[in-house]
C-alpha positions as CSV (number, residue, x, y, z in Angstrom):
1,X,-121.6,-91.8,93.4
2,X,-118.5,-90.7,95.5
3,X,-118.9,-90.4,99.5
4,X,-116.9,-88.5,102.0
5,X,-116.4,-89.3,105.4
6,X,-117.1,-86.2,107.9
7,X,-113.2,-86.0,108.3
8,X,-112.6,-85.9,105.0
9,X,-115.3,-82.9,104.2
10,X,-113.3,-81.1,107.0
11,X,-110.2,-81.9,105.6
12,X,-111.3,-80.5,102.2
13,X,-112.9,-77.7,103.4
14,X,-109.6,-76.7,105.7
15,X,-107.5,-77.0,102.3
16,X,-109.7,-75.4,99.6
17,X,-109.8,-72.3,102.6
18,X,-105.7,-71.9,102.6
19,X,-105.5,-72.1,98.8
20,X,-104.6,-68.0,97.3
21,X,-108.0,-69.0,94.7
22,X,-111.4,-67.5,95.9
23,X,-113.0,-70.7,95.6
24,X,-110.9,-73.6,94.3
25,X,-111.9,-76.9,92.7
26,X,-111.6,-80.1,94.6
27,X,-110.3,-82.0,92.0
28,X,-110.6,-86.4,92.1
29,X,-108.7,-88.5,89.1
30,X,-107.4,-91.4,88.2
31,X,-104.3,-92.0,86.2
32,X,-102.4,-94.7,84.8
33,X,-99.3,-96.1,86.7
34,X,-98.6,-96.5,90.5
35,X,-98.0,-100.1,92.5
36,X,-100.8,-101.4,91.3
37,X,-101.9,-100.3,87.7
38,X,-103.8,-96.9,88.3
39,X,-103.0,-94.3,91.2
40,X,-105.3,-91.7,92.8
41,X,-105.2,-88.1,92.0
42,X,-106.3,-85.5,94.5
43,X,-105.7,-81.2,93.3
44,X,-107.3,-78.1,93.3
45,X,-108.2,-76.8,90.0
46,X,-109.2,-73.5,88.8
47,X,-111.8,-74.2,85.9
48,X,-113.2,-77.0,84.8
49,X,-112.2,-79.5,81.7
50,X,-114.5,-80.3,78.9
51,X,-116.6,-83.8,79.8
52,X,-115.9,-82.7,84.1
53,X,-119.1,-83.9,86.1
54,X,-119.6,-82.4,89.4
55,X,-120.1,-84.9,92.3
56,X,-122.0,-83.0,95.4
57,X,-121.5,-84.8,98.3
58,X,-122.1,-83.1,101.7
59,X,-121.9,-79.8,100.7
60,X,-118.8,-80.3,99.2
61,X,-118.2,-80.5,95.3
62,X,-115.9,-82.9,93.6
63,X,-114.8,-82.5,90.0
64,X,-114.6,-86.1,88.0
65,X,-113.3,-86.3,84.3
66,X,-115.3,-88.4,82.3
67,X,-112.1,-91.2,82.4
68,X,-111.7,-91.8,86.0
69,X,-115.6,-91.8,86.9
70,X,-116.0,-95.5,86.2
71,X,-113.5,-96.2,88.4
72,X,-114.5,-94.1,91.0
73,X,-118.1,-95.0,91.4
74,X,-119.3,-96.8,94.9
75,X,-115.6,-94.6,96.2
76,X,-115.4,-93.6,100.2
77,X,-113.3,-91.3,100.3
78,X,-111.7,-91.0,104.9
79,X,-109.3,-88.9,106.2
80,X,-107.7,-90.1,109.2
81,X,-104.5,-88.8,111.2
82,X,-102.2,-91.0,112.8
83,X,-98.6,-90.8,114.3
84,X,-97.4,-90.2,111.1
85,X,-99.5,-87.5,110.3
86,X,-102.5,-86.9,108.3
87,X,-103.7,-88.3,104.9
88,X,-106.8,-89.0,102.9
89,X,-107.6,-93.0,102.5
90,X,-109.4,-94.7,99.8
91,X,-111.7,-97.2,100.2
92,X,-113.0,-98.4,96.6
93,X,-115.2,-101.3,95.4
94,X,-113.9,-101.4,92.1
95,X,-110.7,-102.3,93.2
96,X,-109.5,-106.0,93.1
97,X,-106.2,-105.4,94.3
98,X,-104.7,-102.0,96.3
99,X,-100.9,-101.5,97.2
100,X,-99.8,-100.9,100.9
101,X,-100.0,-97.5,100.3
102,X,-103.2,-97.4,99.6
103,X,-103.6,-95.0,96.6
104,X,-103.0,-97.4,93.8
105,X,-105.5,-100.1,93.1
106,X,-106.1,-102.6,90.4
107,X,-109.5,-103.1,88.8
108,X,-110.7,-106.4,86.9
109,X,-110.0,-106.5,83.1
110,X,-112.6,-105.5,80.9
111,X,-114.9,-108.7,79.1
């Protein structure tokens, strides 16, 4: 299970209502790469992708591929601003190590 902060459901809810699409996905991956072995994606999407689950979490609708869900599971998801501006934070169990940017994390090696 993914959960958002209040901040962050306003935050996603302020940038799916700007995008040109009626009514865009809200789009949460993980990819290979980064600081620290995988990196956090964030997009809006138009349609989904074959093996997508959708993660409802106050009233707001995440789209997960099958791939990054593991990883994601137990995820708070903030959104804080600061003197520096605004940006979503990432606060994730599965991770064992994160970089000082925060949105790429290492997980423990598979048995």
């Amino acid at each position: 299970m993914i959960h958002l902060s209040s901040a962050a459901v306003t935050e996603v809810n302020r940038i799916q209502a700007q995008s040109a699409h009626v009514r865009p996905l809200f789009r949460l991956s993980v990819e290979a790469g980064g600081c620290a072995d995988l990196y956090y994606v964030l997009a809006l999407d138009e349609q989904m992708q074959a093996g997508d689950q959708v993660v409802r979490c106050d009233g707001v609708e995440i789209v997960v591929d099958a791939h990054s869900l593991p990883y994601l599971d137990g995820l708070m998801l903030d959104y804080t601003e600061d003197l520096m501006g605004g940006g979503f934070r990432f606060h994730n169990p599965n991770a064992v190590q994160s970089c000082g940017c925060g949105n790429s994390f290492s997980v423990a090696p598979s048995p």
